[in-house]
C-alpha positions in Angstrom: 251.6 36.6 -66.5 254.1 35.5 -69.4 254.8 31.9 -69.5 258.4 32.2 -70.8 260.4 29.3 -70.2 263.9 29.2 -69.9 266.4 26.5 -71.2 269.2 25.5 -69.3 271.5 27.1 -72.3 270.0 30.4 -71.6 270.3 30.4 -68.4 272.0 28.1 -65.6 270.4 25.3 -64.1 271.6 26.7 -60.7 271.1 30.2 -61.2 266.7 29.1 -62.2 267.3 27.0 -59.0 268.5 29.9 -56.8 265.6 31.9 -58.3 263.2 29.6 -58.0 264.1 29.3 -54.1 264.5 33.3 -53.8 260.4 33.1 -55.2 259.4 30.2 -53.0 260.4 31.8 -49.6 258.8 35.5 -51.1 255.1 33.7 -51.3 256.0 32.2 -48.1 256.7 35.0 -46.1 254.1 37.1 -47.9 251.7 34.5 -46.7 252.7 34.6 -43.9 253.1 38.1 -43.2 249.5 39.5 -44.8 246.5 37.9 -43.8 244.5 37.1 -46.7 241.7 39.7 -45.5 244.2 42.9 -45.8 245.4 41.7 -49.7 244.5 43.5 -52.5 243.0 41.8 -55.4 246.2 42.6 -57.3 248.5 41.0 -54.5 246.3 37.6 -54.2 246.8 37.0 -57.7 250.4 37.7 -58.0 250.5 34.9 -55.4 248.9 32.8 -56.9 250.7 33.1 -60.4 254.1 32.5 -58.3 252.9 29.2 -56.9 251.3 28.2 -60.0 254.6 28.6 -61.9 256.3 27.0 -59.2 254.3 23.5 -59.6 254.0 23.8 -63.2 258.0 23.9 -63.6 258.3 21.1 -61.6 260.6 23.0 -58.8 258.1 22.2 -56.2 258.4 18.1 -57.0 262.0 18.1 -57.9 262.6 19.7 -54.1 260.2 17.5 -52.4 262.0 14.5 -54.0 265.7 16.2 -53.5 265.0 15.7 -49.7 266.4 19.3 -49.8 265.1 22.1 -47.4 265.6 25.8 -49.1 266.6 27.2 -45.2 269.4 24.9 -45.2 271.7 26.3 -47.7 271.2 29.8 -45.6 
């Protein structure tokens, strides 16, 4: 997986946000949706490397300490 990072002059704060969101509720409902037995090798890794980036951006924290839930902008 590339670890490109993106600056906020490249690319808007709110736009990475709305991305960032868009990838968190994917790995959710792909979680949620596919038991763990019936994923391919391939699928269980690109999971993982989702979450990982996820936590290692900060978006994770930064949401938690936003008090903000992603379902209540829908």
């Amino acid at each position: 997986m590339s670890k490109v990072k993106f600056s906020s002059a490249e690319f808007p704060k709110s736009e990475l946000d709305e991305v960032c969101t868009l990838l968190a509720w994917l790995v959710v409902h792909a979680d949620e949706d596919c038991p763990s037995e019936y994923r391919t090798h391939h699928f269980r890794e690109a999971l993982d490397d989702a979450v990982d980036y996820l936590k290692e951006s900060g978006w994770y924290l930064f949401n938690k300490n936003r008090g903000e839930r992603a379902n209540e902008r829908i």
